[in-house]
C-alpha positions as CSV (number, residue, x, y, z in Angstrom):
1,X,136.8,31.1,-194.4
2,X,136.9,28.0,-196.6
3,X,134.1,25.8,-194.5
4,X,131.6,28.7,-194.9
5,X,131.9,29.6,-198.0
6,X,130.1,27.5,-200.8
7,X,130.9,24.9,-203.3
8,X,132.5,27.2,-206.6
9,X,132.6,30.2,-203.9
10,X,135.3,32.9,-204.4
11,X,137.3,34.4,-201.3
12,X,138.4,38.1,-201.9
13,X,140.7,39.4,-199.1
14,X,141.5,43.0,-198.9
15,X,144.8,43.5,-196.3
16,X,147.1,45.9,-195.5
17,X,150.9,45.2,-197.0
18,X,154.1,46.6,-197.0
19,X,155.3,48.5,-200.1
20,X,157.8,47.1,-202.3
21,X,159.2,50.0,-204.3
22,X,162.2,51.6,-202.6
23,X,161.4,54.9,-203.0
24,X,158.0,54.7,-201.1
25,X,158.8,52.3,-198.8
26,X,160.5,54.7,-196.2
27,X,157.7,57.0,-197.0
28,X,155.6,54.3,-195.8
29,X,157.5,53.3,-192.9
30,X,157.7,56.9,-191.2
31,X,153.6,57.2,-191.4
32,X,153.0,54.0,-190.0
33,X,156.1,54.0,-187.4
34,X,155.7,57.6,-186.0
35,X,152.6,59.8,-188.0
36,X,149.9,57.3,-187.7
37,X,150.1,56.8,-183.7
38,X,150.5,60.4,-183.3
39,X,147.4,61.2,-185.5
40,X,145.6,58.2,-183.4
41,X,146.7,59.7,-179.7
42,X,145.7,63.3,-181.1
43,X,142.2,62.5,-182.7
44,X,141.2,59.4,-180.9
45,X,143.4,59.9,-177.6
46,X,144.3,55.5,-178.2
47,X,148.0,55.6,-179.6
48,X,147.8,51.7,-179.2
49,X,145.5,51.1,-182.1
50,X,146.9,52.4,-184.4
51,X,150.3,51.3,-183.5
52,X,148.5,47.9,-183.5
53,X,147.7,48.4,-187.2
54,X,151.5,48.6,-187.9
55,X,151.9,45.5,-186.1
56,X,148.8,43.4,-187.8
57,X,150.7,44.9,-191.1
58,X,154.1,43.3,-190.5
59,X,153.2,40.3,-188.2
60,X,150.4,39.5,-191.8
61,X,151.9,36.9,-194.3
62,X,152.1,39.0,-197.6
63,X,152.3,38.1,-201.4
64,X,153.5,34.7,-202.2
65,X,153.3,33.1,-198.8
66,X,149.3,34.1,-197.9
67,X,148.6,32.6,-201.4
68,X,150.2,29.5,-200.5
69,X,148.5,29.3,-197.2
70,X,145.3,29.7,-199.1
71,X,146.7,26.6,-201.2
72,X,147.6,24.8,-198.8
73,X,143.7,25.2,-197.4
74,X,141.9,24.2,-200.2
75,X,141.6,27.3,-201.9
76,X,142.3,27.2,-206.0
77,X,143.0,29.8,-208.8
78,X,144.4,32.1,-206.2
79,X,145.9,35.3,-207.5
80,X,147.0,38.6,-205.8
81,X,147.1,42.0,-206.9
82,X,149.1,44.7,-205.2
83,X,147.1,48.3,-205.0
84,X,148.3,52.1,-203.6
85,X,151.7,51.7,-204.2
86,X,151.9,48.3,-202.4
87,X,150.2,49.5,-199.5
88,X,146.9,46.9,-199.8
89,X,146.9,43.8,-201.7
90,X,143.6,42.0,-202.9
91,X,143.7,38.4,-202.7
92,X,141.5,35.7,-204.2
93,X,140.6,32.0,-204.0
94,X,138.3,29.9,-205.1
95,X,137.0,26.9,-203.1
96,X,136.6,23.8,-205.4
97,X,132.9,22.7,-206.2
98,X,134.0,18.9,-204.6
């Protein structure tokens, strides 16, 4: 993402992320463990995608440790903010101008 975006250029990531507040999290957990796939078999008739969202979700370096990869890329000023409960975070970066 860095090499094509220009000098002074600013990344914006949206994701999917696990929530943080107890009280929603098992909420959270049931939809994406059990409802989702079920919804996805029954209106789509492919449970594996949307049990592959779940997966992307958890196996997707959240919070502190994506902006530190985007650090250790090159990216500056990077700052997250968590959206939905927790559920979606947007991240951003800028690339330097040198």
């Amino acid at each position: 993402m860095r090499r094509v975006l220009k000098p002074g250029g600013k990344l914006v990531v949206l994701e999917f992320s696990k929530p943080k507040k107890t009280w929603f999290k098992g909420f959270y957990n049931l939809y994406m463990k059990t409802i989702a796939p079920k919804a996805g078999e029954w209106l789509s008739k492919n449970k594996d995608a949307y049990q592959y969202l779940n997966n992307s979700v958890n196996a997707f370096p959240e919070g502190e440790t994506f902006l530190h990869i985007l650090q250790q890329t090159g990216f500056t000023e990077t700052t997250l903010e968590r959206l939905s409960f927790g559920i979606c975070t947007i991240y951003c970066g800028i690339k330097p101008r040198v």
